[in-house]
C-alpha angles and dihedrals in degrees: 000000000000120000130217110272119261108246081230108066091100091234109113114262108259093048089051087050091046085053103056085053100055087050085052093047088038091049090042093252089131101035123219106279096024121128111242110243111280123268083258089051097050092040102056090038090058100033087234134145121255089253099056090049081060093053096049095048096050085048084055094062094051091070087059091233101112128046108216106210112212102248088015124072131238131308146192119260120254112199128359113266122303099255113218116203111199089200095061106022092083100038110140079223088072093053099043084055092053109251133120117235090252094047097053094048092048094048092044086058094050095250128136101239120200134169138211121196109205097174132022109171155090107294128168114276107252111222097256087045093050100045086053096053091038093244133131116275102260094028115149110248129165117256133201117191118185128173115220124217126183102202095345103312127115105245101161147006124216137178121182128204128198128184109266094230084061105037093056099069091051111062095176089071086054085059111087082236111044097190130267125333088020137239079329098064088044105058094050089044076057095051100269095128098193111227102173146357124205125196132204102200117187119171107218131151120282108259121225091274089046098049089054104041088045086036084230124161119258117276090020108155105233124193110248104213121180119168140184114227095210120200119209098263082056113253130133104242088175146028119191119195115196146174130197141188103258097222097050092061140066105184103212109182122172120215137199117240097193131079 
């Protein structure tokens, strides 16, 4: 078992004391899942100032073994990062056996993957949206916005958008489940055969509706992910504009060095 820090070690307080926690996460200790001790019990364990609590706590995130959820406290990681591999997430393959792009990766990395749809409906284009789908500014396109969660945790936030004149001849993609293998699987049931799918992908700090809807803690950087869904006549028959929890993720992408 890990035992408290000695004053004399050189090191500043808090970092001694955020040291003594990773070797207690480390020695299981602390077990995967399990909240760190509150800001008064660790006060009162290392005979430290609340301050210095603070410090070494926020020392502790940095080494990417804790989530801090935002109203909750710290715990212990679960699982490594979800890894994303741009090559396999979109295989048809996927999507004939049934299973959306989100649900397989999750399941590959031994998570328990859930989703929560909080809009399905038309909504007015906004101008990056509608310069990707090649629609006025304002159109009215159909949007479907769904909350992610690996073992109960919120992990990532998407809303897809997919142009109104080709939405409307599909009503599976108006349920909140459109069957097995998701909007994917339906458009090319529809006669959208995908070809390609392209991602811009920008790393920024949550803002106040994305720390709450991730319950992330205030200044976490997030991975800003949007991505074209191409058919083979090339157009772009869906946008999807999603943000992650930059911890939960690794983004893995292949790409072809020849011409």
């Amino acid at each position: 078992m890990a035992s408290t820090p000695s004053r004399d070690s050189g090191k500043p307080r808090y970092l001694q004391i955020a040291d003594d926690l990773v070797q207690q996460i480390q020695q299981a200790v602390l077990k995967p899942g399990e909240q760190v001790p509150s800001e008064s019990d660790l006060m009162k364990k290392y005979s430290a100032s609340q301050g210095t609590v603070r410090k070494a706590i926020a020392e502790l995130r940095t080494t990417g073994l804790v989530d801090t959820l935002h109203g909750k406290g710290s715990y212990v990681k679960r699982r490594p990062p979800v890894r994303r591999k741009s090559s396999d997430r979109f295989r048809r393959s996927h999507r004939t056996a049934g299973k959306a792009a989100y649900l397989a990766e999750a399941e590959q990395a031994g998570n328990k993957p859930s989703v929560s749809v909080l809009y399905v409906g038309p909504v007015d284009a906004p101008a990056e949206i509608a310069e990707r789908l090649s629609v006025p500014a304002g159109s009215k396109v159909l949007a479907r916005r769904r909350l992610y969660f690996s073992d109960g945790i919120p992990t990532e936030e998407a809303t897809s958008y997919l142009p109104w004149d080709v939405a409307k001849d599909i009503p599976q993609l108006f349920e909140e489940n459109p069957g097995g293998g998701g909007i994917y699987a339906r458009l090319e049931e529809h006669g959208h055969t995908l070809a390609e799918f392209s991602e811009t992908v920008r790393v920024r700090l949550a803002t106040k509706q994305e720390v709450a809807a991730l319950s992330l803690s205030p200044g976490s950087p997030i991975i800003h992910l949007t991505r074209n869904a191409e058919s083979s006549n090339g157009r772009v028959v869906e946008v999807c504009d999603t943000f992650m929890a930059a911890d939960q993720f690794v983004l893995e992408y292949r790409i072809p060095a020849g011409d």
